[in-house]
C-alpha positions as CSV (number, residue, x, y, z in Angstrom):
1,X,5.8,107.0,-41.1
2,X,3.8,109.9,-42.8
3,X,1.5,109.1,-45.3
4,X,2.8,112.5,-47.2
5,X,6.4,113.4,-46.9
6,X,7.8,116.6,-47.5
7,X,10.6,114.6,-48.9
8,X,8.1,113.5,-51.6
9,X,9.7,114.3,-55.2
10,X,13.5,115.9,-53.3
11,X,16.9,114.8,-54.2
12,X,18.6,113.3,-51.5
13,X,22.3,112.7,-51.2
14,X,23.8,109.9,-49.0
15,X,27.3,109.8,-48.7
16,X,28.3,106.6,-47.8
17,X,25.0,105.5,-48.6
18,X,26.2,101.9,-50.0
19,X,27.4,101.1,-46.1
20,X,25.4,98.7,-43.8
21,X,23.5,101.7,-42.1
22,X,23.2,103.4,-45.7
23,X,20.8,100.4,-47.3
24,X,18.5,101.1,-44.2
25,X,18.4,104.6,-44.7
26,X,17.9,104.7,-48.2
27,X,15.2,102.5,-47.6
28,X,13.5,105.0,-45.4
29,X,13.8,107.6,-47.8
30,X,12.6,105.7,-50.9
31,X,9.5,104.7,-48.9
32,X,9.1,108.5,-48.7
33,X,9.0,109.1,-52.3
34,X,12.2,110.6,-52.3
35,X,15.1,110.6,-54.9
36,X,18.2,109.4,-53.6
37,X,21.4,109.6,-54.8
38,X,24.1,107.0,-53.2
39,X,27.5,108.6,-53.2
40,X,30.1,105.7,-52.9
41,X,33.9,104.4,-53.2
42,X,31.6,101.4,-54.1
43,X,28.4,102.4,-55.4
44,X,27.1,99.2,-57.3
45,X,26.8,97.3,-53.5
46,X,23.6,98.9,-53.6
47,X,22.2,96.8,-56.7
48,X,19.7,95.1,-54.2
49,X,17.9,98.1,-53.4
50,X,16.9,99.1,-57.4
51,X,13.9,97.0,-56.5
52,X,12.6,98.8,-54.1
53,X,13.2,101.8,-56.0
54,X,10.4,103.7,-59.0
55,X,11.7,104.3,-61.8
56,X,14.0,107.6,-61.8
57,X,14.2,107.3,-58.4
58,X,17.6,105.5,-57.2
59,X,20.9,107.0,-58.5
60,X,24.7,105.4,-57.9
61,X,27.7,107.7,-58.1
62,X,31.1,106.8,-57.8
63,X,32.6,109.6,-55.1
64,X,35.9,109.9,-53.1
65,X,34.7,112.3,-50.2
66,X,38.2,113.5,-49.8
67,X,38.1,114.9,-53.2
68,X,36.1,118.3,-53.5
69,X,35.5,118.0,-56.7
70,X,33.4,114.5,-56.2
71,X,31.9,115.9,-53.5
72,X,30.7,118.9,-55.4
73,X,29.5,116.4,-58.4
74,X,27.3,114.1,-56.1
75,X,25.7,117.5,-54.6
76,X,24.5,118.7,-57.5
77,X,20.9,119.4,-57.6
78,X,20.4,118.0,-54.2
79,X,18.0,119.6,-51.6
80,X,19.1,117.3,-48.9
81,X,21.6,115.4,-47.6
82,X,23.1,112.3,-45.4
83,X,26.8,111.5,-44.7
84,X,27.0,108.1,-42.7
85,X,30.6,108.1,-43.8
86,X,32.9,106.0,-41.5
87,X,35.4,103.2,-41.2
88,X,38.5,102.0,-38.9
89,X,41.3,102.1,-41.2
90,X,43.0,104.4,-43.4
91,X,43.1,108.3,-42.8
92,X,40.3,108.5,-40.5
93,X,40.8,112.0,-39.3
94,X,40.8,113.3,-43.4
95,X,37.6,110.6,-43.8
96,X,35.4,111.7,-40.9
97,X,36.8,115.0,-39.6
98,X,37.6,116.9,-42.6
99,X,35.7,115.6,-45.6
100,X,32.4,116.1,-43.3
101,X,33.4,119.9,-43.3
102,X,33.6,119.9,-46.9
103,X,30.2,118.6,-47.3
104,X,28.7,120.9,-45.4
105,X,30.2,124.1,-46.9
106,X,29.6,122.7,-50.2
107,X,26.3,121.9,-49.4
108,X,25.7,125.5,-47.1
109,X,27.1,127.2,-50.9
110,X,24.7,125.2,-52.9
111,X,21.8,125.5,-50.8
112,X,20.6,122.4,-49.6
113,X,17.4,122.6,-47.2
114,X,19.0,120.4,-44.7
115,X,22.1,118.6,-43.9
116,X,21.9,115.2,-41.2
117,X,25.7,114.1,-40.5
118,X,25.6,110.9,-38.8
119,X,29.0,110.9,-35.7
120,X,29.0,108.0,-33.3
121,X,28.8,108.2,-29.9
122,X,31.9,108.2,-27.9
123,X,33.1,111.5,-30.7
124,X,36.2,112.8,-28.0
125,X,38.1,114.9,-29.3
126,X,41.0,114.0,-26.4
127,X,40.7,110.4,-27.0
128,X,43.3,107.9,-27.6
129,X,41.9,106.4,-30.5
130,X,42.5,108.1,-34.0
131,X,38.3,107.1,-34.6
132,X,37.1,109.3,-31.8
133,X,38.8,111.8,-32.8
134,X,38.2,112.1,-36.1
135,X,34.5,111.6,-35.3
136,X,35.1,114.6,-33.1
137,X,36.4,116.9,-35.7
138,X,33.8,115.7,-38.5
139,X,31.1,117.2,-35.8
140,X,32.5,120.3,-35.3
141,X,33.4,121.0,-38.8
142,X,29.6,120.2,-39.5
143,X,28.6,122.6,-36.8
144,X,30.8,125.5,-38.2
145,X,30.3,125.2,-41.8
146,X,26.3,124.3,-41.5
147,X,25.2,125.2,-38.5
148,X,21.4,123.7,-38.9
149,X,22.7,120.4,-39.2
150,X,21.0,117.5,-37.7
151,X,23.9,115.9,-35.6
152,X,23.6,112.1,-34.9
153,X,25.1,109.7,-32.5
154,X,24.3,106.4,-32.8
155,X,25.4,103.1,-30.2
156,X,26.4,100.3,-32.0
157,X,24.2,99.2,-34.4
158,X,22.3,96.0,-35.1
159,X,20.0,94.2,-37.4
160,X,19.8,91.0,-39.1
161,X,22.3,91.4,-41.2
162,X,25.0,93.2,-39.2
163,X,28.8,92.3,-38.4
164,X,28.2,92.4,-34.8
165,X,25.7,89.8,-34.0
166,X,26.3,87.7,-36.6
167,X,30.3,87.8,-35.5
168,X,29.4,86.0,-32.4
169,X,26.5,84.4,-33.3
170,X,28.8,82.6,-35.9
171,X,31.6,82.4,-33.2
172,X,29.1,80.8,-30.6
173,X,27.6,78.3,-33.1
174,X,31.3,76.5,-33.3
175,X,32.7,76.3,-30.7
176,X,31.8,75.3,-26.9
177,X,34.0,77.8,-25.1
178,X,34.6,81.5,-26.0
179,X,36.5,84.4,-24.5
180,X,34.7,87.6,-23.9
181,X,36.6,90.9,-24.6
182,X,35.4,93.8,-22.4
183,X,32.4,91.8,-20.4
184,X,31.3,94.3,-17.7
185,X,31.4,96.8,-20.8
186,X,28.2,98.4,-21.4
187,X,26.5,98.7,-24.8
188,X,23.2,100.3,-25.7
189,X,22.7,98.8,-29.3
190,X,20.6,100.4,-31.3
191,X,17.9,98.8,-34.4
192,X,19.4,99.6,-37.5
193,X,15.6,100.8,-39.1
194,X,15.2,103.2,-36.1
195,X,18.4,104.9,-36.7
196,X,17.3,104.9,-40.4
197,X,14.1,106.7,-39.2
198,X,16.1,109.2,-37.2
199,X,17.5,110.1,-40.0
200,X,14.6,110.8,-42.2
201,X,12.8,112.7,-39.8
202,X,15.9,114.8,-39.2
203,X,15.5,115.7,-42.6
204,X,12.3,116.3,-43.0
205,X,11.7,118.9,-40.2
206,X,15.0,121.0,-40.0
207,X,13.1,123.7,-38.3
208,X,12.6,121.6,-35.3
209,X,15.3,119.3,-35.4
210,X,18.1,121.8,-37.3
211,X,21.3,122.4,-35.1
212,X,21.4,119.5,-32.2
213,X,23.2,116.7,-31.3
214,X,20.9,113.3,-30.8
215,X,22.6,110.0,-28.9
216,X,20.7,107.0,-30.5
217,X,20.7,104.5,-28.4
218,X,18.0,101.2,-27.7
219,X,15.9,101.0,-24.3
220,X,17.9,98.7,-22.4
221,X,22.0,98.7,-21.7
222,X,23.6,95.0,-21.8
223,X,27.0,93.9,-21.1
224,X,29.0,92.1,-24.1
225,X,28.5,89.0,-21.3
226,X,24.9,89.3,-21.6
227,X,24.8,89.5,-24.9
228,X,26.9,86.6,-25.8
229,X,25.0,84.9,-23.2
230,X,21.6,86.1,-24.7
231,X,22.7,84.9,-28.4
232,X,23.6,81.7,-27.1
233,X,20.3,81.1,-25.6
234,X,18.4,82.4,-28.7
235,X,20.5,79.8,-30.9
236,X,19.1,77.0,-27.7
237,X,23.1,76.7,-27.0
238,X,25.2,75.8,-23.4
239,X,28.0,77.3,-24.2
240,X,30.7,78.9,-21.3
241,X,32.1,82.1,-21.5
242,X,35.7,83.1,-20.4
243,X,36.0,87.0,-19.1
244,X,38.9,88.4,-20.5
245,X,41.5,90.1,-18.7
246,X,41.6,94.1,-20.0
247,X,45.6,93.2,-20.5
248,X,45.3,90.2,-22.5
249,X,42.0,91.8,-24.5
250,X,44.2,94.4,-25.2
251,X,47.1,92.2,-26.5
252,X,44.9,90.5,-28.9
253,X,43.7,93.7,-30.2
254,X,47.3,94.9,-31.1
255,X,48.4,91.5,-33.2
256,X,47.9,91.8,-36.6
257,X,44.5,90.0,-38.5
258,X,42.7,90.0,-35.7
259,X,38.8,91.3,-35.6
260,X,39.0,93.5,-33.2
261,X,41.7,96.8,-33.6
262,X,43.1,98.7,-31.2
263,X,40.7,101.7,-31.6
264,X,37.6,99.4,-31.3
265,X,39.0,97.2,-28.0
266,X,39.7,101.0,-26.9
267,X,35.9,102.4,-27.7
268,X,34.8,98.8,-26.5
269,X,36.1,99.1,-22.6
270,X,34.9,102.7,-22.2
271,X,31.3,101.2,-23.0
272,X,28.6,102.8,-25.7
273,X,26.0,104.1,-24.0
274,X,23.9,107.3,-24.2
275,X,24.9,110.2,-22.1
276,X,22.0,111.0,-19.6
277,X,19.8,113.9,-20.5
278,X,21.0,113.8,-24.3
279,X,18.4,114.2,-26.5
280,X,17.4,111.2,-28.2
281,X,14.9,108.6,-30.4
282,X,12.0,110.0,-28.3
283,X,13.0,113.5,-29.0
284,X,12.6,112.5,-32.8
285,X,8.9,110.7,-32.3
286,X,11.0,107.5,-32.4
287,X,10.2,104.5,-29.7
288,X,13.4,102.4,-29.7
289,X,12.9,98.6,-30.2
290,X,14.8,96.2,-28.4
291,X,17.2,93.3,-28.8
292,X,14.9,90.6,-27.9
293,X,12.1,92.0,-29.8
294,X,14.5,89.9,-32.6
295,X,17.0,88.1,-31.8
296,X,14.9,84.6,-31.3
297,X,14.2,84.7,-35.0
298,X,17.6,86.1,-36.5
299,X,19.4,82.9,-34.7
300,X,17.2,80.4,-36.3
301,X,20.1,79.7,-38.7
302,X,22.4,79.3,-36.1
303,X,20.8,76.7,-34.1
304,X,21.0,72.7,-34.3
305,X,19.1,71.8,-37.0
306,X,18.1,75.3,-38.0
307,X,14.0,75.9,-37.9
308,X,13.7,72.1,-38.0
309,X,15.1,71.7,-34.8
310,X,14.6,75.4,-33.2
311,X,11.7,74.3,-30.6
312,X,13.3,71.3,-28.9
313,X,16.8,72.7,-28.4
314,X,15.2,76.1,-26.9
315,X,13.2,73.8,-24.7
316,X,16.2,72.1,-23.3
317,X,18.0,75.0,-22.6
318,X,15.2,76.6,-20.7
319,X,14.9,73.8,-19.0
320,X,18.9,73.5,-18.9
């Protein structure tokens, strides 16, 4: 990170900003010395961040993204700005395809310096699933309305704190035998902070990074059998692991309270990796950081007697 940011002193935007990915960016941004203004259904989840914050410098607005007038309120004064808008239910073509466009003519109108809308990979606008293809349309509306925007495409992403990790690693803790959804599917997940960083350094050089697509992905593609089988030795677990079936996976997906939808079982078999020669972290100045570099530590609650009991149950599984 810079020692001097031209982010220094700017009003920054972040729609969605109160979301898991939104904490790490905001993060990244306040470290810059940079005002930032969370735009949020929910904007009081952020409360934990007002300590990292100067005073003056963090701002929470209430803001339905659908609404053009709460979009036009939150972009008020801003110089830059961040949607990481995006979710599995509701309207997700109105949430990701068309409320992106109206941030980005309101913020083309209003002259903001530079606009960083954050897609997913997998964005198909044939797909079959109602979140590709509003991720789809949210790009291209982007594209036409500010066409120096900084598109990104992150992999699944993980941290310590995440729903995906911590989803099986709770899942793996309890019980002895688990079914795995999709395991020959392929998955390039990404560190949270270095998709925070892609962000910020989107935003602060427009002129070099203004009007591409990036696919953020980590260095190393693992199937969801590896990493089941990776948490479970981080946690110093023997657990077995039943491969699914794609028509039973798919069955489970479709019955009601479940924790996996249709539209994620759907994104889940076709596999999240990064297209080959896409532009990515390293085109940014970003070196990617991998799983293991943290997933020894983030299991210590997991495991049989937590830190107490961390070193003898790794050493009998290595030994196991």
């Amino acid at each position: 990170m810079p020692t001097s940011s031209p982010l220094s002193g700017q009003l920054v935007t972040i729609f969605g900003g109160t979301g898991y990915i939104g904490n790490y960016v905001a993060q990244a941004l306040l470290a810059r010395g940079a005002r930032v203004r969370l735009a949020s259904r929910s904007p009081y989840k952020a409360q934990d961040l007002k300590p990292l914050a100067n005073l003056g410098q963090l701002q929470m607005m209430p803001c339905d993204i659908t609404k053009e007038e709460h979009v036009a309120a939150a972009l008020d004064g801003a110089s830059h700005v961040v949607n990481l808008v995006g979710a599995f239910e509701g309207d997700l073509v109105k949430l990701m395809g068309e409320a992106p466009g109206t941030i980005a003519r309101l913020s083309a109108a209003g002259g903001v310096k530079a606009l960083v809308h954050v897609s997913a990979i997998g964005a198909d606008a044939s797909s079959s699933t109602d979140y590709a293809r509003g991720k789809a349309l949210g790009e291209e509306r982007v594209a036409a309305a500010f066409p120096t925007a900084t598109i990104l495409r992150p992999s699944i992403v993980f941290g310590k704190d995440d729903n995906f990790l911590n989803l099986f690693g709770g899942m793996i803790e309890l019980f002895p035998v688990l079914p795995v959804f999709g395991p020959q599917a392929k998955l390039q997940l990404v560190y949270a902070d270095d998709v925070a960083e892609a962000v910020a350094v989107a935003l602060e050089h427009p002129d070099r990074h203004g009007g591409k697509t990036f696919e953020l992905g980590g260095p190393e593609q693992l199937t969801m059998m590896e990493i089941h089988q990776r948490i479970a030795a981080a946690q110093g677990r023997k657990r077995t692991f039943l491969a699914m079936p794609d028509g039973l996976s798919a069955t489970f997906a479709a019955l009601p309270g479940t924790p996996m939808s249709r539209d994620q079982w759907a994104l889940l078999k076709a596999g999240n990796t990064v297209a080959e020669g896409a532009p990515g972290l390293a085109d940014l100045g970003i070196e990617a950081r991998p799983l293991g570099l943290f997933l020894d530590k983030w299991m210590l609650r997991y495991r049989k007697h937590g830190r107490f009991g961390a070193a003898n149950e790794r050493a009998k599984t290595r030994k196991g």
